[in-house]
N, C-alpha and C positions, 0 to 999 in steps of 0.2 A: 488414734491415728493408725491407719493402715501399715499394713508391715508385707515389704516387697522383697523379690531375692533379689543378690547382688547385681545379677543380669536386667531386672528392673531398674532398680535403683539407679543403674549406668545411664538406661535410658532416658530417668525420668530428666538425670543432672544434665542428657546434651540438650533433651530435649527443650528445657527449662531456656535456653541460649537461642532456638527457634520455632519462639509462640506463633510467629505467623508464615509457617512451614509447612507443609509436612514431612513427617523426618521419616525418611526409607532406612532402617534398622538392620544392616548385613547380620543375617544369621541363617549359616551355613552356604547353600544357595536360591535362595531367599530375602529379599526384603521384607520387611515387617514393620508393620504399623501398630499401635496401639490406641487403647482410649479413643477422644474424641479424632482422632486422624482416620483412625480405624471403620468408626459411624459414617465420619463424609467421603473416607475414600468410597468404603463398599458403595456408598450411593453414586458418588460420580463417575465410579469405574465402574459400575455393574457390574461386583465380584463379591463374590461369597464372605460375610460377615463370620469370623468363627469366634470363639472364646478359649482362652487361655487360665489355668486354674491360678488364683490367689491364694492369698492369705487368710480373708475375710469372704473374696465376691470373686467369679469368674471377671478375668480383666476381656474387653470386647478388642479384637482382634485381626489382622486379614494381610495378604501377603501377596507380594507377585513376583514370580522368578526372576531372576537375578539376569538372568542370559536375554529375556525378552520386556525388560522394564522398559527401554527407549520408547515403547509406544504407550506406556503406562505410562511415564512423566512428559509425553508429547501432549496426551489428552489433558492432565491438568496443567498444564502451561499455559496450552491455548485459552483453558476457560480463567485465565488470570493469576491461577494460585502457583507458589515460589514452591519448590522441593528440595529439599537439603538432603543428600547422597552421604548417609554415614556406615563408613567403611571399618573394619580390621586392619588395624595398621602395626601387627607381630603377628608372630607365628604362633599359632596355637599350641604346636611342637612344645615350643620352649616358653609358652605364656603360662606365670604364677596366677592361681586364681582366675578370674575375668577377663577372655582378652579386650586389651585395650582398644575401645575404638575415637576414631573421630570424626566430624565434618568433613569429608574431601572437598567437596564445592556445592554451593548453594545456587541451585537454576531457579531463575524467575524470568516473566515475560520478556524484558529488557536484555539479559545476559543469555542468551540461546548462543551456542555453537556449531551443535550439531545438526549437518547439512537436514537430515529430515522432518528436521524442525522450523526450516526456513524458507522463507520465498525466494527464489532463487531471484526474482526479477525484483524485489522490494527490498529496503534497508530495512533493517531490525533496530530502531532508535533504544537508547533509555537515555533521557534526561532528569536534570537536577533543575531546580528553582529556588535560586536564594532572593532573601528583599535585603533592602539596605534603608538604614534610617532614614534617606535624602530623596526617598519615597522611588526608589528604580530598582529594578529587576535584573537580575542574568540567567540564564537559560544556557544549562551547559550541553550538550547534545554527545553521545557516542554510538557508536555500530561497533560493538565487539568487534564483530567477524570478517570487519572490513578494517577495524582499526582507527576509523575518522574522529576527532576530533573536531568539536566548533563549539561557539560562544554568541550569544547576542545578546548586547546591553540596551536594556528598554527604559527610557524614563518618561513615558506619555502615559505612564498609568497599568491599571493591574487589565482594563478591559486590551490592551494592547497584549498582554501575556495570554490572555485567554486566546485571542483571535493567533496570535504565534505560534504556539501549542497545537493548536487545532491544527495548522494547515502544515503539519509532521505526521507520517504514521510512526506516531510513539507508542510504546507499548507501556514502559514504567515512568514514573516521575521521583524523584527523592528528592526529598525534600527536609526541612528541620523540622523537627516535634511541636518544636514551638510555634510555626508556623498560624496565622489564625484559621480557626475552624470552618470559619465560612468558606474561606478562600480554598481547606482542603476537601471540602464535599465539593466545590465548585468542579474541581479536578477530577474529580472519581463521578459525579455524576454527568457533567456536561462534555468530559472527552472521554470518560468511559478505561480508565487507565488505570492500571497496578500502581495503588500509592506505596512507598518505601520511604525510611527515614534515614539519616544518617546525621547527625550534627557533628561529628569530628570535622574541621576544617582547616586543620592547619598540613601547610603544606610538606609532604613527601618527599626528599631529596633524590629518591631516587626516581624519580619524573621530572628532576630537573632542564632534560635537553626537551621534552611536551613544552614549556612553559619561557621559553627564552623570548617570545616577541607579546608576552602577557606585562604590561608594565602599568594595570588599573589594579590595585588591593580587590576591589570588588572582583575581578574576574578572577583573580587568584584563587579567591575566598570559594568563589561555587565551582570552579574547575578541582578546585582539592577536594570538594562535598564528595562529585561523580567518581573522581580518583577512587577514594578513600573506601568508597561504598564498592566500587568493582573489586580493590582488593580485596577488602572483606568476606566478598561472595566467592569469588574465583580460585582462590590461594593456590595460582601460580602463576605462571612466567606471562607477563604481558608484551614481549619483546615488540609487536607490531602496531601497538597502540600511535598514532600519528601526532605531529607537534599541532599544536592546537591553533584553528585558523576563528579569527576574529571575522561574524557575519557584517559587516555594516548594510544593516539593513536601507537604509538611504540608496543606495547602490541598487537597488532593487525594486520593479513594480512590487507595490502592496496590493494582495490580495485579502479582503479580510476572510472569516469564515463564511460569510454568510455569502459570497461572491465566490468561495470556492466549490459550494456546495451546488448552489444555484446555477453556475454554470458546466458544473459535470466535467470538471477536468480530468481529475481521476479516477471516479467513481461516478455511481448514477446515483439519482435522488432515492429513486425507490427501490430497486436490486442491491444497492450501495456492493454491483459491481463493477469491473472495467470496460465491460460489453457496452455498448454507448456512449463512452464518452470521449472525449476530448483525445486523451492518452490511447485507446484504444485504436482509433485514423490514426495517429501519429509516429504508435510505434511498429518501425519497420526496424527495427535493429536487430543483430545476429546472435548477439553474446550476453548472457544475463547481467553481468557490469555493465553493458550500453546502455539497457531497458531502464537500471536504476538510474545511470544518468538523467536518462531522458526525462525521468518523474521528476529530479531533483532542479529541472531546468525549466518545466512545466509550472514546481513553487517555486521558483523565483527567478521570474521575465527581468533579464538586463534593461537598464538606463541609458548607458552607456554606451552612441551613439557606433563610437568607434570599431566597441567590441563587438555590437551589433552586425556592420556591416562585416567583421571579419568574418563572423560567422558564414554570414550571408556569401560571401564573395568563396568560402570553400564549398559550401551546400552548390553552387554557380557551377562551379571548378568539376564535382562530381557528376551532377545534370549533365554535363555536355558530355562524359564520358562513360557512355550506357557501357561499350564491353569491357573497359577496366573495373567498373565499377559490379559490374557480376561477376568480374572472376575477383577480387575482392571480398566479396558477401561469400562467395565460397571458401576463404581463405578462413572467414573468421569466424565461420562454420566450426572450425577444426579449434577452435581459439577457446581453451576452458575458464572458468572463473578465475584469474589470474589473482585477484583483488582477497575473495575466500580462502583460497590456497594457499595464499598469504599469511591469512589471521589462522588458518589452520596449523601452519607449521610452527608458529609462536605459539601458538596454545598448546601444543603437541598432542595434538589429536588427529594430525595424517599420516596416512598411512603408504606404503609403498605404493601403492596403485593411483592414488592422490597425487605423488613425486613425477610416476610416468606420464600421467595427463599434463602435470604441469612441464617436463619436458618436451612432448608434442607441442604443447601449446608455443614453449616460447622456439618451438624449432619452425612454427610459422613465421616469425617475424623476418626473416633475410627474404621469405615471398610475399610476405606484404609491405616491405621496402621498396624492392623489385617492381611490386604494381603499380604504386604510388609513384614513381617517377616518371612512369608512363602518361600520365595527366598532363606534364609539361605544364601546373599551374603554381603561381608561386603560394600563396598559401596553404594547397597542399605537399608542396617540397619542406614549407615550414614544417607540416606535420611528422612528413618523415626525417627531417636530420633529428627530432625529437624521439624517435623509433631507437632505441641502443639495445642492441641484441648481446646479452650476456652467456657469451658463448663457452667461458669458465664457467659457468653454474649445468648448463649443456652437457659439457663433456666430464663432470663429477658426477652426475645423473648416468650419463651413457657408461661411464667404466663402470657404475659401481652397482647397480638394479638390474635384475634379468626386465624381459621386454612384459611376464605374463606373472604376477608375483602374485600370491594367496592375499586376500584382507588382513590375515592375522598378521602381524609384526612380531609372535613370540613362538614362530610352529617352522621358523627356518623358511629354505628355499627362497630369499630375495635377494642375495649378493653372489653379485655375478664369479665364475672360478676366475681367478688370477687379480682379483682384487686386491687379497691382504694373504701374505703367506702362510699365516698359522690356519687360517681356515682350509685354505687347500690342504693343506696339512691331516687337518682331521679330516675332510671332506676322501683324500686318497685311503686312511685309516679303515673309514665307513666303509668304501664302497669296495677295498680290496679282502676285508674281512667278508664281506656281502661272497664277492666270488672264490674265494673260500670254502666258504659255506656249501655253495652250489658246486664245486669240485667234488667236496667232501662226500655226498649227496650219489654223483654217479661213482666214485669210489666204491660206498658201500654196497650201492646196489649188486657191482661187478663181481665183490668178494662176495658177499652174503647171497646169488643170486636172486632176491628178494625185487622182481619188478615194481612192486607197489610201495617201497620203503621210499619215504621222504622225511625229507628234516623241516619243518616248523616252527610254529614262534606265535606267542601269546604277552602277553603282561604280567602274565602272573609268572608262569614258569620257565619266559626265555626261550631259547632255543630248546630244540629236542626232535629225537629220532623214534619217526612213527612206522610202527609194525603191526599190520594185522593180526589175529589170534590165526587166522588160516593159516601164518606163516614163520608161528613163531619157533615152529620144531628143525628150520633151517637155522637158525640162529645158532652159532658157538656155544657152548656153557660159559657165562661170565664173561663176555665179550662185551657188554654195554651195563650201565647199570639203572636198574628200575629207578621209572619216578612218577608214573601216575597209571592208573589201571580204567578203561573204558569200554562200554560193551562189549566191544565189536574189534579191540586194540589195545596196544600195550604200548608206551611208551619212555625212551630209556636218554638220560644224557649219558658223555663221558668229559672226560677230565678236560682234554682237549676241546672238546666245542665249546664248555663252560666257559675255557679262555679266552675263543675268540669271541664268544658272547659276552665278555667283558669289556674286549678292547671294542668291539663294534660299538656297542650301547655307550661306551663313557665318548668316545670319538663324535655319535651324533648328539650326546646332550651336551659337548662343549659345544659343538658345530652351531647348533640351534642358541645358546647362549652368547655365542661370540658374535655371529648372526646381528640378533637383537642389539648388543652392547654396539657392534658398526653402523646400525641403521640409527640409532642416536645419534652417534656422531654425524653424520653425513644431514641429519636433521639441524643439528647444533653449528656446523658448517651452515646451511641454508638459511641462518636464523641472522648472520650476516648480510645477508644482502636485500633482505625484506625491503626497507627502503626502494633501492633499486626496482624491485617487481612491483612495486606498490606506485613508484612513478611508471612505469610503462604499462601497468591495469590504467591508468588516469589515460594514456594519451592513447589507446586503444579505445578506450571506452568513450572520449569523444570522438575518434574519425570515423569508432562506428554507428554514433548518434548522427553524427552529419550524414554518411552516406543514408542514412533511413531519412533524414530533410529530403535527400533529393531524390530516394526511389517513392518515397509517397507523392511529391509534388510531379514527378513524370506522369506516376500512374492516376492520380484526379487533377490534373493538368492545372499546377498553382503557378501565381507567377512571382519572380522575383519584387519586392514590395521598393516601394521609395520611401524617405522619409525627411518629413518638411516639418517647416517652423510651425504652421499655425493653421492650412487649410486644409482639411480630409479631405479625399475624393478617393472613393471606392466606386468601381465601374461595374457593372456587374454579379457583385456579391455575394458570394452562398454559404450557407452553413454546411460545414465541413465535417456534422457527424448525420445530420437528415439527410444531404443529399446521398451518402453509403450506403441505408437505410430503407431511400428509394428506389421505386425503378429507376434505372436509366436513363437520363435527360427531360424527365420525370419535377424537378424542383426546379422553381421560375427563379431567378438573382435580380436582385435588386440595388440599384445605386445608393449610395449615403450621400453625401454634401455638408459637412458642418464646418466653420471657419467661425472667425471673431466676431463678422455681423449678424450671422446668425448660427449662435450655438447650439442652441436649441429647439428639439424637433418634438411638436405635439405630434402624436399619434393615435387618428382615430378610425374603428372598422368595428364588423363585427367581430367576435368572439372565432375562433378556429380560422382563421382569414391569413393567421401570420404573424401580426404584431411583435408574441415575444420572440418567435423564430428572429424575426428584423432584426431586432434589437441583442439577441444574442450573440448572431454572427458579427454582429460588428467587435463587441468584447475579444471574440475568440477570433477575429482576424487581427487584431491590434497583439491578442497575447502571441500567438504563432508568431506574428512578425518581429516580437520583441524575443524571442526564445531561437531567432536565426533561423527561421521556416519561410519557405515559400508559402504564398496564400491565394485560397481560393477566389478566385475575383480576374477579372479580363485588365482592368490595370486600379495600382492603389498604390496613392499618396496617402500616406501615416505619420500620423503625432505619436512622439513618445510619450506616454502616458505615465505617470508617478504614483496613480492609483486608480483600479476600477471598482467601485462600488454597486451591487445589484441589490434589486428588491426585484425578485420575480418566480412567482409558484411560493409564498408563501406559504406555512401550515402549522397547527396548532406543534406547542415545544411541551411535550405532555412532561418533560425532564424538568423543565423547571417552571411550569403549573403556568405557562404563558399561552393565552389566544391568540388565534390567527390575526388579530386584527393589533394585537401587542403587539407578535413576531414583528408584521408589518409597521409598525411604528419607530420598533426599536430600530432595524435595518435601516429604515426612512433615516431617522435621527443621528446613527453611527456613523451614513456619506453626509450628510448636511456638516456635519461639526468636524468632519477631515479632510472630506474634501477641499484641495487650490481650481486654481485654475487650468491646471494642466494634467486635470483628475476627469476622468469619463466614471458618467451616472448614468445607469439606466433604472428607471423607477416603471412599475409595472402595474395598472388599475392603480393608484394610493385612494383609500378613502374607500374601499365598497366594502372592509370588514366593520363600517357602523353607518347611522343613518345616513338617510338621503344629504340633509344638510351640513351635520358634521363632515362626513365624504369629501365632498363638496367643496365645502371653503376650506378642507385644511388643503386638498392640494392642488388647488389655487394658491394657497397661503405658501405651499411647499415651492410650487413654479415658481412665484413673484421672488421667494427668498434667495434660490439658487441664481435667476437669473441678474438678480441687483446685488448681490452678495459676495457670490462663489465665482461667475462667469464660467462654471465648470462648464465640459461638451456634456449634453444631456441629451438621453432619449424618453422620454415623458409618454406614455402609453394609460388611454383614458376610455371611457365609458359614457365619460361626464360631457357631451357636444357642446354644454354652454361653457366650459373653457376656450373653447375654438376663438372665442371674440375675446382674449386674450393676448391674439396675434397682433389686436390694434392699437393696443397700448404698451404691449412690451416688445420692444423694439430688434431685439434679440432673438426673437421667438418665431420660429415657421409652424405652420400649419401641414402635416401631410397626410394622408390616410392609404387605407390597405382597399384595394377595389374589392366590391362582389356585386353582384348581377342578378336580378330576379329573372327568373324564365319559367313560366308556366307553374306557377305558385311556389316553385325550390330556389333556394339561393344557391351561387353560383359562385365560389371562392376563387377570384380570380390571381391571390397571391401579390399582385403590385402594387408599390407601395408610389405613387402618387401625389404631386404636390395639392395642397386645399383642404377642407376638411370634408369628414366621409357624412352624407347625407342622411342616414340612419344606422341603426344598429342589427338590425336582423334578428333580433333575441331570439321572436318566436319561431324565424324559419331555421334556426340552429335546434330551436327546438325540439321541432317538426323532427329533422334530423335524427336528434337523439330517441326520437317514436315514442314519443310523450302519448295518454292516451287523446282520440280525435277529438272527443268529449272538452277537454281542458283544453285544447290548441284551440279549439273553435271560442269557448268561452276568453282567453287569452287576447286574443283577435276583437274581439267584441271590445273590451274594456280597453285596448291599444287604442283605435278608433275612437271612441268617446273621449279618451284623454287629448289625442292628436284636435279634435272638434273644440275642445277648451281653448288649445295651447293658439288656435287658429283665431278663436272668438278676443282670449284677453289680447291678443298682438293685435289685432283690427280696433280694440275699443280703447287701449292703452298706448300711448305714443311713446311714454318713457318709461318701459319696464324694466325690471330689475333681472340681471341671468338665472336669478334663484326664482324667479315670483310665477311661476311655472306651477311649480309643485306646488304653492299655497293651495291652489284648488284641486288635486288629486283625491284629497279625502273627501272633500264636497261630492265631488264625482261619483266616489264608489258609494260615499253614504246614500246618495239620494237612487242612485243604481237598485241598490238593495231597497230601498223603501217600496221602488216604483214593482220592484217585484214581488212584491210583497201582495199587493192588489189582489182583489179578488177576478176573477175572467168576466168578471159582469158590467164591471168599468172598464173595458175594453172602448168602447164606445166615447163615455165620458172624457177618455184618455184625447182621442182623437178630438173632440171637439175642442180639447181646452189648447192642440198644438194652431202655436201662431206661426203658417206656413211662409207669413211674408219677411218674415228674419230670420228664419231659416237658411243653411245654408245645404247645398247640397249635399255635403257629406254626412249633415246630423240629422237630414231628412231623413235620409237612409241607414243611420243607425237606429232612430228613435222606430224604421218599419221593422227593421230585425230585431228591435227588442220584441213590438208589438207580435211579430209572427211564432217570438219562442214565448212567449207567455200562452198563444193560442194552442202552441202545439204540445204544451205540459198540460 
């Protein structure tokens, strides 16, 4: 067995405590890595691998200063991995042996504090996942740096916890050891997340005021998991941790994952980022607290009728008040992370200049009261008696911080004079010693005529009186006494300077000491009213989400929405991130119509015509409207919706080994079996990732199931034209289609969406489009004709065909295609004599000459 010095040894027993760490080693100034930490840092951090001598083997090694780590444990944060910070916690002065060190705090994805580690406009989640024997889940949720608190008890199954999960930006998850396997790869592969354990569950007394309106043992149980695990990592003061607010999710449109992805609320499908979506038109808000509101309301669109229109009726309130509402947006300009500043000072990681922003900020509030009343609207007068401006926390900030203070908190200069009297005290000390000093200085010049003679000051030797060698034969005998010899100069203390270089230096290192010990306080003071700052970041951060409802819906001219029992009527309709996207009046709107007699909208055109556009903006005008926004549309009656379900842009799930055409199933399957009636489906092509007739009759099968089954509102978007006669046996079901235009051989996308069903598909002139080579268009063209010439012959010779019986002869077609060109150019002839022109019809006349002319011309 290997034999380490004692300095190893220390490391190997903390390290032993964080196997899935890396442990930063304080030595000197320095952290240091070892062993296997040492291998993956140097590779993740692209930093010099060195080695350290052993016993037996050079140990593998590598370090990053101490003073600029933040951006060393920023990089491996980001890519998922936890770093454990272990400090010297004695004085090496006075340490026997080894000094002792320990774990100061353990940072993982989940637990970030530090502002440059965070999105200022995004919450920083980590949640916990416990199960319970009675087959339900809780899902405990925290934001450090904000404090929040929440819970959701799920008992529809573990696919409900996936789709929950999902549609949080979480970073960590904890969870029990025990947990099963499957369920934990599920988590690390499918939402891509820092898994963490903790099984201590038993509760903490001192989080007893977090847990006063928690009265389910289950939510106990995984709120103490998340507890237990933040202490563990953090070990210190959580003062701004928030009482723990129960999700009911019932309360809330469901969006599952597949519906959040697919319609780009917060992200894009393929950039997977803001630029495009949803979030991106929406957020006009001022203040990074707003921005995250706005996300946090984007996941979850109110039910809640009431709460809905209140919304709606302040969003009303600001609209009509263009110049309040810009001097407002200026106000809150000025308005710092109220919400951070918050979890900052509980954490004790701000710093003075953190204190003064947060004074500015809340020394905005008397003029954003002031603006607000100028509305004369009653909802937003609610907003403002809610506004309580803490003007004791004000005027403890204003005596006690200068206006312009250093970052450091231990180097003095941020308590203002006349705060606390011992500091004045040495502060007069310092600075009368200082002049002094400078008396001292033309004194000696006067006596010793010596112009060039100054008195100085270093670290090492203090004060002292410097005299050139040109000048040192003016000097008394024994007038000063030597104490250091240089080039070019000699320099001398005396008795007297040495003392008031005593009283100076002991005066500033109390100063700076006491400094520090007051800025504590004045923080441990502010750690009282967190609370208070933490409700007025809440009600700042919605009046500044709403006023962004109403400076987006002025500026792409939304209108206030209605919302009814049971008939949609959307009047000229647009999508609200294409038409940003486009030119200018550039995107054609289109009507919806769904009610109880007819839910259900087929949708058929060609490809690039529109379709899933139609069909998206309706989703995203229902969610804005549910989320207290104005919507893009000339007028719109709206259902409240309890769930939207999508299947549209499907693509293969390379995470967990699933085809495009599984994705598409699953999705199918997930709204079939949740969706009520008061759930909106939009299902997108189903049936073209497998055969023609598989395709085919499942969704027909899928139609017929929804519409006798679910009566959910549906928008049904197809490929498949013989659904269309669908319309006459389900009674439920309209026919409408997307127009386009042929004009001189190009298709012509006319964007309207049209009642009846659409005449053809266009496939080839899409094609054409995407400048396929002319060779295959032409060939394409050929065998479209020949099929259309079938579809023409069995409808004239069959009275009762079947919608499917179409396709039976496609293969006849191509096979006998291929036969006939197979021929040699010699029965060209042959060819002609054996066609029977009197059953003919014209159009197969004319296929059968263009065969004939491309066999001549090969």
């Amino acid at each position: 067995m290997a034999k380490y010095t004692p300095m190893m040894e220390q490391y190997l027993k903390i390290k032993a405590d964080y196997k899935d760490a890396f442990l930063f080693f304080r030595l000197g100034d320095f952290y240091e890595m070892f062993f296997e930490d040492a291998i993956n840092a140097a590779r993740e951090l692209e930093i010099t691998l060195t080695k350290r001598a052993g016993q037996d083997e050079p140990i593998p090694m590598c370090g990053v200063p101490y003073h600029s780590a933040a951006n060393y444990i920023k990089n491996l944060v980001e890519k998922g991995y936890k770093v454990a910070i272990c400090e010297q916690v004695e004085d090496p002065k006075t340490a026997k042996g080894v000094v002792k060190r320990e774990v100061v705090q353990l940072i993982t994805p989940g637990t970030v504090m530090e502002s440059n580690m965070l999105d200022e406009k995004d919450n920083n989640y980590i949640a916990s996942l416990s199960s319970f024997e009675d087959g339900s889940y809780v899902i405990a949720y925290n934001d450090l740096s904000t404090g929040e608190n929440k819970l959701a008890l799920i008992t529809t199954g573990w696919d409900s916890v996936i789709h929950e999960l999902y549609n949080q930006p979480i970073k960590e998850i904890v969870v029990s050891s025990s947990l099963d396997e499957d369920c934990q790869k599920q988590l690390k592969d499918r939402l891509q997340v820092t898994l963490s354990y903790q099984d201590e569950v038993n509760f903490n007394a001192e989080y007893r005021d977090l847990c006063e309106n928690l009265n389910d043992e289950r939510l106990m149980k995984a709120f103490s998991r998340l507890l237990n695990y933040i202490q563990h990592t953090q070990k210190r003061s959580l003062d701004h941790l928030q009482q723990a607010e129960i999700i009911q999710l019932n309360d809330y449109l469901s969006l599952d994952m597949y519906s959040k992805r697919n319609l780009e609320l917060t992200q894009t499908m393929l950039r997977k980022g803001k630029h495009g979506s949803l979030l991106w038109v929406l957020d006009k808000t001022v203040t990074a607290m707003g921005s995250r509101t706005l996300k946090k309301w984007l996941e979850r669109p109110l039910l809640n009728k009431h709460e809905i229109e209140k919304r709606l009726e302040t969003v009303q309130g600001f609209y009509h008040g263009f110049m309040e509402r810009d001097a407002l947006r200026e106000t809150l300009k000025s308005v710092y992370d109220l919400e951070r500043l918050a979890g900052r000072i509980a954490y004790g990681n701000v710093n003075a200049r953190d204190l003064i922003q947060l004074k500015k900020s809340l020394n905005k509030i008397p003029e954003m009261i002031q603006i607000l009343r100028q509305f004369e609207h009653e909802e937003i007068n609610q907003l403002t008696e809610q506004l309580n401006y803490p003007d004791h926390l004000v005027t403890l900030l204003e005596d006690s911080l200068v206006e312009d203070p250093p970052i450091s908190i231990k180097e003095g200069s941020i308590i203002k004079d006349g705060y606390h009297e011992q500091l004045d005290k040495y502060r007069y000390a310092s600075r009368n010693g200082k002049q002094w000093i400078a008396e001292l200085e033309q004194k000696e010049k006067q006596e010793t005529n010596i112009k060039s003679l100054k008195i100085g000051y270093n670290r090492v030797f203090g004060y002292y009186i410097e005299v050139t060698k040109a000048n040192l034969h003016l000097l008394p005998e024994g007038k000063y006494e030597r104490k250091q010899t240089l080039t070019n100069a000699e320099r001398f203390i005396t008795p007297e300077l040495k003392e008031k270089e005593q009283l100076i230096l002991e005066a500033e290192e109390k100063s700076v000491d006491l400094e520090y010990e007051l800025f504590l306080e004045i923080r441990e003071q502010m750690k009282e009213h967190i609370p208070e700052l933490q409700h007025l970041s809440d009600v700042v951060s919605n009046i500044d989400v709403l006023q962004g409802f109403a400076t987006v819906s002025e500026a792409n001219n939304y209108i206030r929405p209605r919302f009814v029992d049971s008939k949609l009527e959307i009047k000229n309709g647009r999508h609200p991130v294409i038409e940003k996207v486009m030119d200018e009046g550039s995107f054609v709107p289109n009507d919806i119509h769904l009610d109880n007699d007819k839910s259900i909208l087929l949708i058929t055109g060609p490809n690039m015509s529109g379709k899933s556009t139609y069909m998206r903006q309706l989703a995203l005008t229902a969610i804005m409207g549910q989320i207290g926004c104005f919507v893009p549309c000339d007028k719109a009656n709206l259902i409240i919706f309890d769930q939207i379900f999508t299947r549209i842009g499907a693509a293969d799930d390379l995470v967990s080994g699933q085809s495009t055409f599984m994705v598409e199933m699953l999705e199918a399957n997930h709204a079939i079996q949740h969706a009520t009636s008061n759930s909106l489906i939009l299902l997108d092509e189903i049936g073209r990732g497998t055969s023609t007739y598989d395709g085919m009759a499942l969704a027909q099968a899928i139609v017929e199931y929804i519409h006798d089954n679910i009566q959910a509102k549906t928008l049904f978007s197809t490929h498949y034209h013989e659904l269309t006669s669908l319309e006459e046996s389900l009674t439920h079901l309209k026919n409408v289609h997307v127009r386009a235009e042929e004009f001189e051989g190009n298709v012509v996308f006319l964007h309207k969406v049209k009642d009846g069903a659409a005449d053809e598909s266009y496939g080839i002139h899409v094609a054409k489009l995407a400048e396929l080579p002319e060779q295959l268009i032409d060939r394409a063209g050929v065998i479209l004709k020949q099929l259309e010439a079938t579809e023409t012959k069995h409808t004239r010779t069959s009275e009762s065909s079947n919608q499917l019986s179409f396709f039976d002869e496609v293969n006849e077609v191509l096979k006998a295609t291929k036969e006939q060109e197979e021929l040699p150019v010699q029965s060209i002839a042959e060819d002609i004599k054996n066609l029977n022109l009197l059953e003919m019809t014209p159009l197969e006349a004319i296929n059968e000459l263009y065969r004939l002319q491309k066999k001549v011309s090969k």
